[in-house]
ZATOR-402451 format. One record per residue (C-alpha): residue in one letter; x negated, y, z. Coordinates in steps of 0.2 Angstrom, whole numbers, padded with zeros to 4 digits, always signed. Each point is the difference from the previous one (the first is absolute). Last residue first. Layout:
<atoms>
aXYZ;...
</atoms>
This chain:
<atoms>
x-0167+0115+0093;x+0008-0011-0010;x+0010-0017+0010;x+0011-0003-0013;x+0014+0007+0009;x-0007+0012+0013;x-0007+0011-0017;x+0007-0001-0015;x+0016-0007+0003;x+0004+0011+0016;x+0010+0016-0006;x+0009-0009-0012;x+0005-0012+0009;x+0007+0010+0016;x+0007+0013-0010;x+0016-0014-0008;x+0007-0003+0021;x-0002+0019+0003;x+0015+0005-0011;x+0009-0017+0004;x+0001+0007+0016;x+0012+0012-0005;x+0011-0012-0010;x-0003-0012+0016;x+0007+0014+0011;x+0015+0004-0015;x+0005-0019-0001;x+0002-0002+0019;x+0012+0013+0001;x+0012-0005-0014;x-0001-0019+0005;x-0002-0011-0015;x+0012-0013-0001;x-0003-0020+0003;x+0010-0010-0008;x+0005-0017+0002;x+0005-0017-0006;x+0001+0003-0018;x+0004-0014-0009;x-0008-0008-0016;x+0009-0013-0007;x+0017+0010-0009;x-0014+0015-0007;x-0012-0013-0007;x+0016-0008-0008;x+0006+0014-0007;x-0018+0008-0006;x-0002-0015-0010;x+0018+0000-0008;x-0001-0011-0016;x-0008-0014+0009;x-0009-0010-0014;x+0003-0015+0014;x-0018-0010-0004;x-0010+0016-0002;x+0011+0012+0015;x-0002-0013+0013;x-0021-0002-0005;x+0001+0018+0004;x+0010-0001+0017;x-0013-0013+0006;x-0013+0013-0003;x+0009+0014+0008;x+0004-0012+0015;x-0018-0006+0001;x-0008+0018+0003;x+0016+0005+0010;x-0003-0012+0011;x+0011+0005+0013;x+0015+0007-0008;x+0014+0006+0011;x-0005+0018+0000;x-0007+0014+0008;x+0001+0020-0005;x-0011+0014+0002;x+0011+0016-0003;x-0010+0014-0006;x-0013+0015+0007;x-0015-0008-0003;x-0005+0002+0020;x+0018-0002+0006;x+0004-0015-0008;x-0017-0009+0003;x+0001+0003+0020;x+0016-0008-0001;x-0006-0016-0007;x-0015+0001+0011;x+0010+0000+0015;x+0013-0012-0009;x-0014-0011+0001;x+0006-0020-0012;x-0003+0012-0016;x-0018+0001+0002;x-0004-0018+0001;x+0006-0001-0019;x+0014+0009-0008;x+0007+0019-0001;x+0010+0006-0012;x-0001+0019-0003;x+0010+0012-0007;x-0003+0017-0010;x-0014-0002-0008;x-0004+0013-0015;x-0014-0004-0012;x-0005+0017-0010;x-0018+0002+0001;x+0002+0010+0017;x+0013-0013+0007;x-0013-0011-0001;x-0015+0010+0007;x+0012+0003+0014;x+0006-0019+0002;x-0020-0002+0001;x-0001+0012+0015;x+0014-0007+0009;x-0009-0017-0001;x-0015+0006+0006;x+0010+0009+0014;x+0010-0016+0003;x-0016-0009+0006;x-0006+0014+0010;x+0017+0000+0010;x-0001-0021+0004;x-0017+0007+0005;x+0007+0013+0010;x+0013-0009+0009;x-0013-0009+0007;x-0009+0013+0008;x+0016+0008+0004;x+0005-0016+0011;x-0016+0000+0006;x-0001+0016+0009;x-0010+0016-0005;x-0003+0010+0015;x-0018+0000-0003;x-0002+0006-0015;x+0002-0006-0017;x+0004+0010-0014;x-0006-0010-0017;x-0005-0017-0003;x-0012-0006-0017;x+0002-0016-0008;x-0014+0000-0013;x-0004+0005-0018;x-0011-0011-0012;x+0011-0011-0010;x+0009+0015-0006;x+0016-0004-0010;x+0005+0020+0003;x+0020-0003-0004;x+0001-0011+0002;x-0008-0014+0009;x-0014+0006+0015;x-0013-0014+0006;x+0005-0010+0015;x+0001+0010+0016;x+0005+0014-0012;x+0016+0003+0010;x-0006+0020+0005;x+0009+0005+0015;x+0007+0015+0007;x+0007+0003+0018;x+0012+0013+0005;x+0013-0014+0002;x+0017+0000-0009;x+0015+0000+0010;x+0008-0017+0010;x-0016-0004+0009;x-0006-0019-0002;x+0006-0012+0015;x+0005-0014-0009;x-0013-0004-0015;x-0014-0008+0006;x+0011-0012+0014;x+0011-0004-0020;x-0016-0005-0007;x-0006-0012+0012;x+0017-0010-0004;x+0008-0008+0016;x-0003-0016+0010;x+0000+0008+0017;x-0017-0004+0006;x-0008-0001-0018;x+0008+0018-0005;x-0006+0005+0018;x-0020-0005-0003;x+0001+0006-0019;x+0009+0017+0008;x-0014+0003+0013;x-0015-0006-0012;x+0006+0016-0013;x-0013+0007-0003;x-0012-0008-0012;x+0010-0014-0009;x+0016+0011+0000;x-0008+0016-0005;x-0007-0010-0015;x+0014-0010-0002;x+0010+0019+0000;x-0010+0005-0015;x+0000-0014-0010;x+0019+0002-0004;x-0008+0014-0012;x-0018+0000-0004;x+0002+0000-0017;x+0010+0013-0004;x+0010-0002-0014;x+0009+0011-0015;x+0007-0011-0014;x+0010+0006-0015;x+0015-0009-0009;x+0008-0002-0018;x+0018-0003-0005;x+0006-0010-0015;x+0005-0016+0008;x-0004-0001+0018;x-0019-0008+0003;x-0005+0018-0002;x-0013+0006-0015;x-0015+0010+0003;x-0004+0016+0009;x-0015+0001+0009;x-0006+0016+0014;x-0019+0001+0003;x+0005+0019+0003;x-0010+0006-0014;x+0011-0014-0010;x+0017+0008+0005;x-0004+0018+0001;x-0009-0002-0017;x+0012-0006-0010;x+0013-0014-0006;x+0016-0005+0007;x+0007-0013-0009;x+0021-0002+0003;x+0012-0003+0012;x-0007-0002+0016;x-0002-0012+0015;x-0012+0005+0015;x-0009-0013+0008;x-0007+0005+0017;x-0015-0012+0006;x-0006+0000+0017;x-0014-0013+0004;x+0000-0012+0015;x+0018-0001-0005;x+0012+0012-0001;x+0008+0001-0016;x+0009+0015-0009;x+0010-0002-0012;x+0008+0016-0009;x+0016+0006-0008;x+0000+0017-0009;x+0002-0009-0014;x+0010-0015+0000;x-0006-0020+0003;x-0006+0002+0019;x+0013-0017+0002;x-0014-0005+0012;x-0003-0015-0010;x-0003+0012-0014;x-0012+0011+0009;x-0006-0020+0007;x-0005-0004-0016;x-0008+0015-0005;x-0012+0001+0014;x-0003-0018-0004;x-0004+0002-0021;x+0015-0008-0009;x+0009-0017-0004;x+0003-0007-0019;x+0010-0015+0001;x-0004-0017+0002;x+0018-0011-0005;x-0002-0016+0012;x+0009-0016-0008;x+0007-0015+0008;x-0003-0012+0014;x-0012+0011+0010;x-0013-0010+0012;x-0012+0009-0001;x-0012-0012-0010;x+0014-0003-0012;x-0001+0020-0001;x-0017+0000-0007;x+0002-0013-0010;x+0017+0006-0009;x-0011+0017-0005;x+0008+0014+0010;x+0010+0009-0014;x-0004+0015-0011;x-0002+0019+0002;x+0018+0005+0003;x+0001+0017+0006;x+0001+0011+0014;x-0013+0012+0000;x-0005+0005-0018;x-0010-0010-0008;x-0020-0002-0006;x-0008-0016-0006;x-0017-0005+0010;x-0017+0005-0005;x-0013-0008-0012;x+0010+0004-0014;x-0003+0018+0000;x-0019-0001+0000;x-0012+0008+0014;x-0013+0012-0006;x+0002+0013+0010;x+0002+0016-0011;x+0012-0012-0012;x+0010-0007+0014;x+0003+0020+0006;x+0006+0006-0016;x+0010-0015-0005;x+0010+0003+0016;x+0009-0016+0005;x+0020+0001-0003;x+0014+0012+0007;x-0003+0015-0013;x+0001+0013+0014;x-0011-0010+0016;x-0012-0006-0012;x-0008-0015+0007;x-0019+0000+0005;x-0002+0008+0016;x+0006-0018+0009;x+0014+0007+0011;x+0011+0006-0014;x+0001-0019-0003;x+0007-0005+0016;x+0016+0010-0003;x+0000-0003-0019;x+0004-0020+0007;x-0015-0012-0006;x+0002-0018-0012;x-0012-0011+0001;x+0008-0015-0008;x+0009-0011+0012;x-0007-0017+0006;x+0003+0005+0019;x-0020+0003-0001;x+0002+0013-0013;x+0015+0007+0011;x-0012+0003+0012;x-0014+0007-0010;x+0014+0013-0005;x+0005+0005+0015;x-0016+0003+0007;x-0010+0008-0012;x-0007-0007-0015;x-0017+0002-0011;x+0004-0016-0013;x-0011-0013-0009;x-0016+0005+0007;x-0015-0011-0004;x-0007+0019-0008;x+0003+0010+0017;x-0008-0015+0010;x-0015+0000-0010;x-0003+0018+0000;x+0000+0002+0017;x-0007+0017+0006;x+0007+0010-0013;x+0015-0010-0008;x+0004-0002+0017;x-0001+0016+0008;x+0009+0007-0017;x+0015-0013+0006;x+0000+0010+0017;x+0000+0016-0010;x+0018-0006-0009;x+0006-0006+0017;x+0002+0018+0007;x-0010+0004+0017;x-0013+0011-0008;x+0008+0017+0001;x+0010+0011-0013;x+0016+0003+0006;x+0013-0013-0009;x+0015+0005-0012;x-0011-0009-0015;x+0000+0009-0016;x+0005+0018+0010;x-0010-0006+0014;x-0016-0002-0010;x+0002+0013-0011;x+0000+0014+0015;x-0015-0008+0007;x-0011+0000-0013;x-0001-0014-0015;x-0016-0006-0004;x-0011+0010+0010;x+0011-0002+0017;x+0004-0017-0004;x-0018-0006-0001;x-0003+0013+0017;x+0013-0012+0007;x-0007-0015-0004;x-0012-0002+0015;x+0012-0002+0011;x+0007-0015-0006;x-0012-0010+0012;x+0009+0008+0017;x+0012-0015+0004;x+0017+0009+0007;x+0013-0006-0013;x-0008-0019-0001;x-0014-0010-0011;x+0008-0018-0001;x-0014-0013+0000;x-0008-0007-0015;x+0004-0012-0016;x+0019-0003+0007;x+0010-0014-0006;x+0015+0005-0013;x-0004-0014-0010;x-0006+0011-0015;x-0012+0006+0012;x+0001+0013+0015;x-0006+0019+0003;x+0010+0006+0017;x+0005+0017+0003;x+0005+0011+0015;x+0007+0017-0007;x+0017-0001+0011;x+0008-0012+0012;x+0013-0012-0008;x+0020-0001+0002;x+0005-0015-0008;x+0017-0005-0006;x+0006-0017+0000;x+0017-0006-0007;x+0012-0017+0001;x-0004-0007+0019;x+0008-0013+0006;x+0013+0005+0014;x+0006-0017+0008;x-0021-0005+0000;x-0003+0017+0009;x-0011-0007+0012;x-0011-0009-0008;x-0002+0013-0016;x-0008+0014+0015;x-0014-0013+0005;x-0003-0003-0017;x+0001+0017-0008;x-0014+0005+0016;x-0012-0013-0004;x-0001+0005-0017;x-0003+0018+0003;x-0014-0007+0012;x-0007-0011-0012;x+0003+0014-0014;x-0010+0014+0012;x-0013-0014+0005;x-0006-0001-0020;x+0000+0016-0002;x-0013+0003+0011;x+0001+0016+0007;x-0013+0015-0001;x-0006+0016+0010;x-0017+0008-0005;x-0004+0015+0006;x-0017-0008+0013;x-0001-0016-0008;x+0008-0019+0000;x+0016+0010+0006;x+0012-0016-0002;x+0020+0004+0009;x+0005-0017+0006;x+0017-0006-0001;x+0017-0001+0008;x+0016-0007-0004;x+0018+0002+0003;x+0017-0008-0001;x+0017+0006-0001;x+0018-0009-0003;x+0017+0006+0000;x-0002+0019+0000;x+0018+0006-0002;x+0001+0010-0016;x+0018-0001-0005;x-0003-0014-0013;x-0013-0011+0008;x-0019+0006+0004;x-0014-0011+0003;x-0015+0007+0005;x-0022-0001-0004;x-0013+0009+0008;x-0017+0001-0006;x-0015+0005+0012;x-0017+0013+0001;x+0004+0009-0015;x+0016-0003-0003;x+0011-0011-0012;x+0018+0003+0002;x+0012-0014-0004;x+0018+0002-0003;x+0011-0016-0004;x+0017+0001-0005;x+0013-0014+0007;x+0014-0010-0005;
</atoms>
């Protein structure tokens, strides 16, 4: 037998089979387009997402006909929402995270609620990203599709809709939405009642981990699967692959490199106040049992080195095509050992916590002539870390301690930046054997539902293993410590003038 994680993204949905000890037996990934029918706006049609989610189960069910599958667990991206009918068939695009249009709620929120309220209810920073203003942009500007709609859902719940299951949503996707009460563990009367959106008309509520029905007999006739599918309830992605990580104490954190850097800190309780939400910090509830977790990400991340890749580097894409190696690994092998004098701010993109300044730009600091490439690069893989040393400082300031690091995505695979990482926080950054850690927490969910595994934290401890770890070098970690010092002036001292372009 087999348990099935799938992980809905923004741009594509992956879907794997995993058997008993965690050996991946059968991937399979889609892509789709990305709609930006005006300047802000960023939506997916719901309707491709499930064909290529469906696609996906189909081509994985071929290929483990011997392992049939017996669980699913879905790791979704956060805020996006689709209204649908009774029939589960959606009455307007998805509205996603990034899409601007909720913007114009948050002065609502601010007069209704304030700030402080909002976070403590909810466990989000104020902004306009959550699903709850994206639903007010509806009822708003489309009154007819707001009214027609039977159900506002996110990924994971529309999904199992479509698998015949009733929309059922993990806490862990919830706390994304702005609407669910983070404390109380169901959706916040308070909030619903201010927007105008009725209880019924969103999903039912679990924690992570749970039986939320079965794949309707259809549906999985159509896949191929002899006998029953339990769904369970899934999680939020960054979540997910926390868990999937085996990031399921406190102290321990995720962090994902990818084209954005996310670190996913586990903790064991609610933490509420100012230096969390001044610091566009969240808390809301883990896909483990009984913890919760805070993001902190930069979005321009991985993105950086495809940008010095795509306009630098013709001499290693030329020899990486010559010799068949990875472009990447040219970049990378000559860097200097110590930390460079060179400063860089990664807001290429926009910023991420803690600033979540859409305005800001990527600024490089300390050139001169001598400057080599090899510290050039090594500065931009160095800019990226400070952002993220800075937001594990605002952490550990509002109380959140880490003190260990698991690595996964594109990151993980450069030990230079791997190392780089250890010495600059100040912890050992660790690698596992997990690979799709996204998938693997899912699929490690819909395991716990159908087994009632009485030992979660047991199992996730005997699956996941640590390949290496990198420790902090003494001497390095006081230089970046140091330089850290001039890293967190340099956007202050710029945001109001060379930032945003004021005279």
């Amino acid at each position: 037998m087999s348990y099935l994680g799938i992980d809905v993204g923004t741009t594509g949905c992956k879907v794997i089979a995993f058997d008993g000890d965690g050996t991946i037996l059968a991937t399979a990934y889609r892509e789709y387009p990305l709609y930006h029918p005006q300047n802000g706006w960023a939506e997916l049609d719901a309707e491709e997402v499930f064909r290529s989610v469906e696609e996906c189960l189909l081509a994985v069910s071929e290929r483990v006909t011997s392992d049939p599958p017996v669980s699913i667990g879905i790791s979704a991206q956060g805020e996006a929402v689709v209204p649908v009918d009774e029939h589960g068939k959606p009455l307007a695009r998805s509205i996603v995270t990034f899409d601007t249009r909720g913007d114009e709620f948050v002065p609502f929120w601010e007069e209704k609620l304030g700030r402080n309220t909002f976070f403590a209810l909810t466990g989000m920073p104020l902004n306009g990203v959550g699903t709850v203003n994206k639903i007010m942009w509806w009822k708003k500007y489309c009154p007819e599709v707001f009214a027609q709609s039977r159900y506002f859902l996110c990924f994971e719940d529309f999904v199992l809709l479509r698998m015949g299951v009733e929309p059922a949503m993990s806490f862990s996707l919830a706390g994304r939405t702005m609407m669910f009460d983070i404390e109380k563990g169901e959706w916040s009367e308070t909030i619903l009642a201010q927007a105008g959106i009725e209880k019924e008309r969103l999903a039912r509520c679990f924690p992570s981990g749970e039986v939320v029905g079965e794949v309707a007999s259809s549906f999985g006739e159509k896949m191929g699967w002899k006998k029953k599918v339990i769904a369970a309830s899934g999680g939020h992605d960054q979540p997910c692959g926390a868990l999937g990580a085996g990031a399921i104490r406190a102290g321990y954190a995720m962090d994902a490199t990818g084209t954005v850097e996310c670190i996913a800190s586990s903790m064991d309780g609610f933490l509420v106040g100012p230096a969390m939400w001044k610091n566009n910090l969240c808390c809301y509830h883990h896909a483990f049992p009984g913890l919760y977790i805070t993001l902190a990400y930069n979005f321009t991340g991985g993105s950086i080195l495809r940008w010095y890749r795509d306009q630098f580097a013709d001499e290693e894409k030329a020899k990486a095509k010559a010799e068949e190696r990875d472009v990447y690994d040219l970049i990378l092998s000559s860097l200097p050992e110590h930390p460079t004098s060179l400063w860089v701010l990664p807001h290429f993109t926009t910023t991420g916590t803690p600033y979540c300044d859409s305005q800001s730009l990527g600024v490089v600091v300390g050139l001169r002539l001598e400057t080599t490439r090899g510290e050039f690069v090594k500065a931009l893989l160095e800019g990226v870390s400070y952002e993220m040393k800075l937001n594990l400082k605002l952490l550990s300031e509002a109380g959140v301690k880490v003190e260990r690091l698991r690595a996964i995505g594109g990151g993980a695979k450069s030990p230079v930046w791997l190392q780089l990482k250890a010495d600059m926080y100040g912890v050992p950054v660790e690698t596992l054997s997990v690979s799709e850690a996204a998938c693997f927490g899912a699929a490690l969910l819909g395991r716990k539902a159908v087994e009632r595994i009485p030992d979660f934290a047991q199992l996730i401890d005997d699956l996941v293993k640590v390949k290496e770890v990198y420790e902090p070098h003494p001497e390095r970690s006081l230089l970046y410590e140091e330089r850290f010092a001039v890293y967190r002036r340099i956007y202050p001292a710029l945001r109001n003038h060379i930032l945003k372009g004021e005279e």
